[in-house]
Structure formats: structure tokens, C-alpha cells
C-alpha positions in Angstrom: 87.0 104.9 59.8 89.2 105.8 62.8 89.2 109.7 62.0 85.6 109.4 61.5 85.8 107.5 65.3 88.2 110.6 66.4 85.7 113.3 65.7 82.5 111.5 66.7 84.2 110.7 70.0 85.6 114.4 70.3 81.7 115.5 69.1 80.1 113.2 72.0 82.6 113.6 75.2 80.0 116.3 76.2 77.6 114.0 76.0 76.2 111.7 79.0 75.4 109.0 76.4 78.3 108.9 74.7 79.2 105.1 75.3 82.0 104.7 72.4 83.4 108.4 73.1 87.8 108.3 74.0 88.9 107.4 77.3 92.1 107.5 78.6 93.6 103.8 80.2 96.7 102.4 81.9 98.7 99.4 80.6 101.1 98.1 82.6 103.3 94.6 82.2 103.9 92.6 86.3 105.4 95.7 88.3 106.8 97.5 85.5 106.0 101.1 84.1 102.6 102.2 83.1 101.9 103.6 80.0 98.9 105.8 79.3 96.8 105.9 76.1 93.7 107.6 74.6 91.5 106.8 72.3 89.6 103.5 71.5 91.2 100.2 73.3 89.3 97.5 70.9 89.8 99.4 67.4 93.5 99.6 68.5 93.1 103.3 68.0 95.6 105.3 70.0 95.8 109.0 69.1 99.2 110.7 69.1 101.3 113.0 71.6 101.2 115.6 68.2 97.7 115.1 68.3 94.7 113.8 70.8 97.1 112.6 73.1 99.1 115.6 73.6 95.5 117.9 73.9 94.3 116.0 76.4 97.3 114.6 78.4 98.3 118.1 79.5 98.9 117.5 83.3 98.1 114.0 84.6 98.7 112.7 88.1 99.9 109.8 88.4 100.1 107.6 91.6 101.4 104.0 92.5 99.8 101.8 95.2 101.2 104.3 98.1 99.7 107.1 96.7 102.8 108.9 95.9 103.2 111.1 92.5 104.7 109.4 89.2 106.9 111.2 86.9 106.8 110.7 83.6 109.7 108.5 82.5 109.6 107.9 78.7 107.0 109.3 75.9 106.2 107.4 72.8 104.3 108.0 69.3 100.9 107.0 71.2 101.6 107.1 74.8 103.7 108.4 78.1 105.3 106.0 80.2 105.3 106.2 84.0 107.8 105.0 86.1 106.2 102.8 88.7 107.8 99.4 90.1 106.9 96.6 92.5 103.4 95.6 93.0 99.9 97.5 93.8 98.0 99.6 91.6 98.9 102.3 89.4 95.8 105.6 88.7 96.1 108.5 86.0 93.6 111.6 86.9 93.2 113.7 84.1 90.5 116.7 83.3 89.6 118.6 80.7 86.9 120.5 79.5 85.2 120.2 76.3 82.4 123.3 75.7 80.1 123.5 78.9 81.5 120.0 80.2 84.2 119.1 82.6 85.8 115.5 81.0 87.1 114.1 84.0 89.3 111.2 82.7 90.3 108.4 85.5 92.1 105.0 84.7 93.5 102.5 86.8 95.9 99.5 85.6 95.5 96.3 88.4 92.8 95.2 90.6 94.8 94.7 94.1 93.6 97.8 96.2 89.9 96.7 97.4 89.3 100.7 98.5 88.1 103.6 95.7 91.0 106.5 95.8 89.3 107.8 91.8 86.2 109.6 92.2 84.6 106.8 89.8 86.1 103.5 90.3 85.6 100.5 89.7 87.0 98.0 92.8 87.1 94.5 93.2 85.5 92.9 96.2 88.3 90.6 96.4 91.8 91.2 95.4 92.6 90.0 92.1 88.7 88.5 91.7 86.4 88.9 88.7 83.5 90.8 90.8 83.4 94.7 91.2 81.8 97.9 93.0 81.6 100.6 90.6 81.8 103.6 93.0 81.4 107.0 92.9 82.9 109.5 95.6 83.3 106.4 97.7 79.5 105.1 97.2 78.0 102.4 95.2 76.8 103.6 91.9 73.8 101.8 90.9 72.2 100.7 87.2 75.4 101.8 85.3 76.9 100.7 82.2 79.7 98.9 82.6 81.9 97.9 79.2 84.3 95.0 79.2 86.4 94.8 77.0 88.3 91.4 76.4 91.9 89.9 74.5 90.2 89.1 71.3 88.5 92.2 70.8 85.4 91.4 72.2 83.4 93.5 74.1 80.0 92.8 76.3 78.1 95.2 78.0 77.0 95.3 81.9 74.7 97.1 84.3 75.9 97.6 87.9 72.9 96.0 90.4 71.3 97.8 93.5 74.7 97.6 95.2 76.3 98.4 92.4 77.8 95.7 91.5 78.6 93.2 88.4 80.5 90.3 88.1 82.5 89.1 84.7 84.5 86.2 83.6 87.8 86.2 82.3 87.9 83.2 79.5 91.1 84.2 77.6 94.6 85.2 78.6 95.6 88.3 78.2 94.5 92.3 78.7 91.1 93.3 79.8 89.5 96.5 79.7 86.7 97.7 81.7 85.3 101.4 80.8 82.2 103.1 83.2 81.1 106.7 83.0 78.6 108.9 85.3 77.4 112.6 84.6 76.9 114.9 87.6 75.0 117.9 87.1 76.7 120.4 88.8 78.0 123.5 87.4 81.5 125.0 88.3 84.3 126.9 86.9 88.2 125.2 86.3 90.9 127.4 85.2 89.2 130.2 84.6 86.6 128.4 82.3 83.1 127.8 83.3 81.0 124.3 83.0 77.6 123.2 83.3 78.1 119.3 84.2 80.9 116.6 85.0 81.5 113.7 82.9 83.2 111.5 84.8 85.3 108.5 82.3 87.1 105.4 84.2 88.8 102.4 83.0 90.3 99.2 84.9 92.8 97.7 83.1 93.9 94.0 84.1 96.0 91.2 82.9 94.8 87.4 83.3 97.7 85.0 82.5 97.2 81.5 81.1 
């Protein structure tokens, strides 16, 4: 079942619709390191560095809450750890292209920093509240699914209003995920390589204690 997952997800990141393609996300314990995964948070599917991860993890930047650059501090089977202390938010930027699209993977672990810095973000209006601004290139993004993801594996599906915005609640302790994705049409070329569209893939990821 997960490597039928794999290659349906690897088949649709092309694909605007794709709702339960991979993403990439950031999981981070108080002001420790953040590790970065990819694959699918609520099947506990993480690919591997000799696999997935390691094809699409090729270069990401990393920053912490003053926007300067993480280096990778530790790799695992399933993820790369980042060394980032004390408190603020920690954001992964990763692309890569799949066929005629550019995948451009964002993730952010915490929900502190009430301004966008990802080009698709999701940002609370309060610090540390359960209401969000999905925004894209620093405007609201409007009528987009939304995918929370919560501790016992349960997931419910959203759709930004006017303004953008939804508002969840947080029930259980524990890790929550929150995925959003946005196609622009705009052709380019990246490294030589040319594409017809951008896929844009983010994820918040949040602890909520007891």
C-alpha cells in the first residue's frame, strides 16, 4: 500500500489536484533541531535518504527565526536534522521539477512569526493561535484547500474564506500538520530545465501540549 502511495504521489506532483501527493514538513521538539521529512505525515510514510528523500532533498535552505542559513547537523534513515536552537520558527525551501512542473516544496515547523517569509504560507493571526492567513507572495490566497492533519491520525479538510482565512481547533495533545498547495501558471526555465507551471506545496507543523 505505501509503494502503491509512493508512485501515485510521484505520478500526481505535476498535478494541481493532487491533494494526497508527498510533501516535505519540519518537526521540531521546544527549541531543539528540526528534522525534515517527505512523504505522507498520517500513513507514517517517510521515504528514505537512499530513496525519495535523497531525490528530492538535494539542496534545501534552511532558516531559523532570524533568517539566517541552517546547516545540516545529523542525517537519519528517513530524515536530515537541522541545527536550530532557542525559540522562533524554523522554514525548509526546497524545488524540484517533475516533467513540465516546478515542485516548489515549503514547510515551516512553529506558528510564532505572524509575517509570510515562504512564498505560500500559512500565518497565524495571532502568535501561537489556532486561526490562519494562507498567503501567497505576501497576499491572501482565497478558496483554497487547507488539510489538517491531527495526533490521532485524523485529518479534516478546509477552504480558506474571502480573506483567506480558516480557523481550526486543536482538541488533542500533540503534533499537527497543516498542508496547502497553489498552481501558478507561469512557464520558466530552472537549471537549465524548462517548466510550464509552479506547484507550490507548504506545511505548518505545530505542537499543542496537554
Amino acid at each position: 500500500m505505501a509503494f502503491a502511495r509512493t508512485l501515485a504521489a510521484i505520478a500526481l506532483l505535476g498535478s494541481a489536484g493532487a491533494a494526497q501527493a508527498h510533501f516535505v514538513w519540519l518537526e521540531r521538539s521546544a527549541e531543539g533541531p528540526a528534522k525534515a521529512y517527505f512523504g505522507e505525515w498520517a500513513d507514517d510514510l517517510r521515504e528514505k535518504r537512499d530513496g525519495l528523500l535523497g531525490k528530492i532533498m538535494i539542496a534545501p535552505v534552511v532558516t531559523g527565526a532570524d533568517g539566517k542559513a541552517l546547516k545540516a547537523s545529523a542525517e537519519g534513515a528517513d530524515f536530515i536534522e537541522f541545527a536550530a536552537t532557542g525559540k522562533g520558527d524554523v522554514r525548509l525551501r526546497q524545488p524540484y521539477q517533475f516533467k513540465d512542473t516546478l515542485v516548489q516544496y515549503g514547510a515551516k515547523a512553529g506558528r510564532e512569526d505572524t509575517a509570510a517569509k515562504l512564498d505560500l504560507e500559512l500565518v497565524p493571526a495571532a502568535a501561537g493561535g489556532n486561526a490562519f492567513v494562507l498567503q501567497f507572495k505576501g497576499k491572501p490566497l482565497a478558496k483554497t484547500e487547507v488539510t489538517v492533519f491531527g495526533p490521532p491520525k485524523w485529518e479534516k479538510r478546509f477552504h480558506s474564506d474571502e480573506n483567506g482565512r480558516i480557523e481550526i481547533t486543536t482538541p488533542w495533545p500533540g503534533q499537527y500538520v497543516l498542508e496547502a498547495a497553489h498552481v501558478e501558471d507561469k512557464a520558466g526555465e530552472a537549471d537549465g530545465k524548462s517548466y510550464a507551471k509552479i506547484r507550490y506545496v507548504s506545511t505548518l507543523t505545530f505542537n499543542v501540549s496537554k
